[in-house]
C-alpha angles and dihedrals in degrees: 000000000000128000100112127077111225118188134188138153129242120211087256088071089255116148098206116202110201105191103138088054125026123220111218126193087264094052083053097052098049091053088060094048088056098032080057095042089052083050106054109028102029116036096041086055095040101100090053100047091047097041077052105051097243151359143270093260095181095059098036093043090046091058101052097045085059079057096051091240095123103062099013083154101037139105111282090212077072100042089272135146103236086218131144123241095271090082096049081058087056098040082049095051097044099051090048089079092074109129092237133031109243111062092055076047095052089045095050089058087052095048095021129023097025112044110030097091094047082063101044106040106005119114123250090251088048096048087046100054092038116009092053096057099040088062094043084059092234088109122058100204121202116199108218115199107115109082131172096276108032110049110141097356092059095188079084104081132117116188109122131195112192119198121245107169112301087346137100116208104206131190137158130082136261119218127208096015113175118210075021099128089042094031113133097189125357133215113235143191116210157176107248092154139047086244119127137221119000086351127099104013120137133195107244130197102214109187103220086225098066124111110264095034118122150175101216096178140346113234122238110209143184091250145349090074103159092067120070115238123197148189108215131203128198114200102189091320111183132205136157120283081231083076097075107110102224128335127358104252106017099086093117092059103039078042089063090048096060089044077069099068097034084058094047093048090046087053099044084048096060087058089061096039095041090047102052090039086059102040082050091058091037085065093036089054087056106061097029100095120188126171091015099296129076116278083243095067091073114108093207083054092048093049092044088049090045085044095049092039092049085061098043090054084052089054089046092050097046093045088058099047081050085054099050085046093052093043081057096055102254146154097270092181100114094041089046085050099042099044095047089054106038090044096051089055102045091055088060104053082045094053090042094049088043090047083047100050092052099059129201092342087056087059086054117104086225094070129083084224087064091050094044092053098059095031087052086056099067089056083076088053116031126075090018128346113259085239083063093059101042082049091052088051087051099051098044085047095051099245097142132262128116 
């Protein structure tokens, strides 16, 4: 990858120099063909999914696995792609325009945070019964690590799965669980030793229909509405010892692996997200005049959109540099953790300056600007704290902490 400098420029007046990941015709023209899909079967259905609390995943999910959106990297004896992770930045960036935060969010658990396990440790028979038709798009998959008691400090957790035969018994309770309340088959971290900390945890796949398995509550939350989030229960819920995902006992670490790609995805979506928030005020700065001349017209307003473009560009390019390490194989552990951080919080500048130069209608529920800002404020929290990160950082710098 790389060699080549590929420009282009966005509606927002970005030339964007691509020189870590190059962008072929086909990459082109599968961006188009998400960019279309996001278009035409998401935005127009936005307002009702969000006025409802959530979306008809099946469906959604179904459509876009006939168009090869669901496993674009993974194995095609699956159903898969076969693609390299350029495509998963496209895919990222793409369905980041969509005009509200959690679909993109309930479609990243299905790519990104679910699924990415099953591929690389699951068993033929596992990825048969479950990866195949995640990326179909017949199955909606949840992943369930977070509980009430282990958020960001996962040694936390509780959730136990004790071993009767063939059989794992498992109890406990998962907390903020997206795709929870559609979820066919989750996949779980768990307890399956007396080990603690960071010992003795497996990756469980938990089918939603067992015996044991419940929705206790769906969450109401600031933002994100549009995805259905759940806290789950298992009540001596068995399932077959077949199930773990890897090897007994190295959950936790198969677990961080998989943190990886749900960083990088979080990170390729708030381009998207950023990019299509600034281009709409953009438009909207045109044609707002005060004073007798455009909004636009106002150097303070100029200098706050280059300023805001310029980061965004530093989030695009480092993504892309994450991306090129990852395609090589690796440690992506500092660009997972970089990008994570420095694009969350550039969402949110972005979301505050757009809200702002809106004005009072910006603060109006009515408004996209109201729903991106609180949609923007989950990206510091989920899928790692910022703090996480910046203690990751910390810790891999030599800065101190355990």
């Amino acid at each position: 990858m790389g060699g080549t400098t590929r420009r282009r420029v966005e509606a927002t007046g970005t030339e964007r120099c691509e020189e870590q990941v190059e962008f072929t015709e086909e990459h082109e023209l599968f961006r188009r063909t998400v960019r279309e899909f996001v278009e035409n079967e998401m935005n127009p259905h936005v307002e009702k999914w969000e006025e409802e609390g959530g979306f008809p995943a099946h469906d959604l999910f179904r459509r876009m696995g006939d168009l090869g959106l669901l496993g674009v990297e993974y194995d095609p004896v699956y159903g898969g792609g076969g693609a390299d992770h350029s495509y998963t930045v496209i895919l990222g960036e793409e369905v980041g325009r969509t005009h509200c935060g959690g679909i993109p969010m309930a479609i990243s658990v299905q790519t990104d945070m679910a699924t990415p396990s099953l591929a690389r440790f699951g068993t033929h028979e596992l990825k048969e019964r479950f990866l195949r038709p995640a990326i179909s798009g017949e199955h909606v998959a949840a992943i369930a690590v977070t509980e009430p008691d282990a958020g960001s400090d996962v040694a936390g957790i509780r959730s136990h799965a004790v071993r009767d035969g063939d059989e794992w018994v498992i109890n406990g309770s998962k907390l903020y669980i997206t795709n929870g309340t559609q979820a066919d088959w989750l996949c779980a971290l768990v307890r399956t030793s007396d080990e603690g900390g960071y010992q003795g945890m497996s990756q469980v796949v938990i089918p939603t229909e067992v015996d044991g398995v419940e929705v206790s509550r769906k969450l109401d939350k600031l933002g994100q509405r549009s995805s259905d989030t759940a806290e789950l229960v298992f009540d001596d819920a068995r399932v077959p010892v077949a199930n773990t995902i890897g090897e007994i006992g190295r959950g936790f670490q198969q677990q961080m692996m998989q943190f990886q790609n749900e960083r990088m995805i979080a990170a390729y979506q708030s381009v998207g997200a950023m990019e299509t928030a600034l281009e709409r005020t953009v438009v909207y700065l045109k044609e707002r005049s005060v004073f007798g001349r455009p909004l636009i017209d106002n150097q303070h307003i100029q200098f706050e959109l280059a300023d805001l473009i310029a980061d965004l560009e530093l989030v695009r390019q480092f993504n892309y540099a994450a991306a090129d390490a990852y395609i090589r194989g690796d440690d992506i552990t500092r660009f997972a953790t970089i990008a994570k951080l420095k694009a969350a919080r550039t969402a949110r500048r972005v979301a505050d300056v757009c809200l702002q130069f809106h004005g009072g209608i910006g603060y109006m529920e009515e408004t996209w600007t109201a729903r991106f800002f609180r949609d923007s404020r989950l990206w510091s929290i989920g899928g790692g704290a910022d703090e996480v990160m910046l203690r990751t950082l910390a810790r891999m710098d030599g800065l101190g902490g355990d």
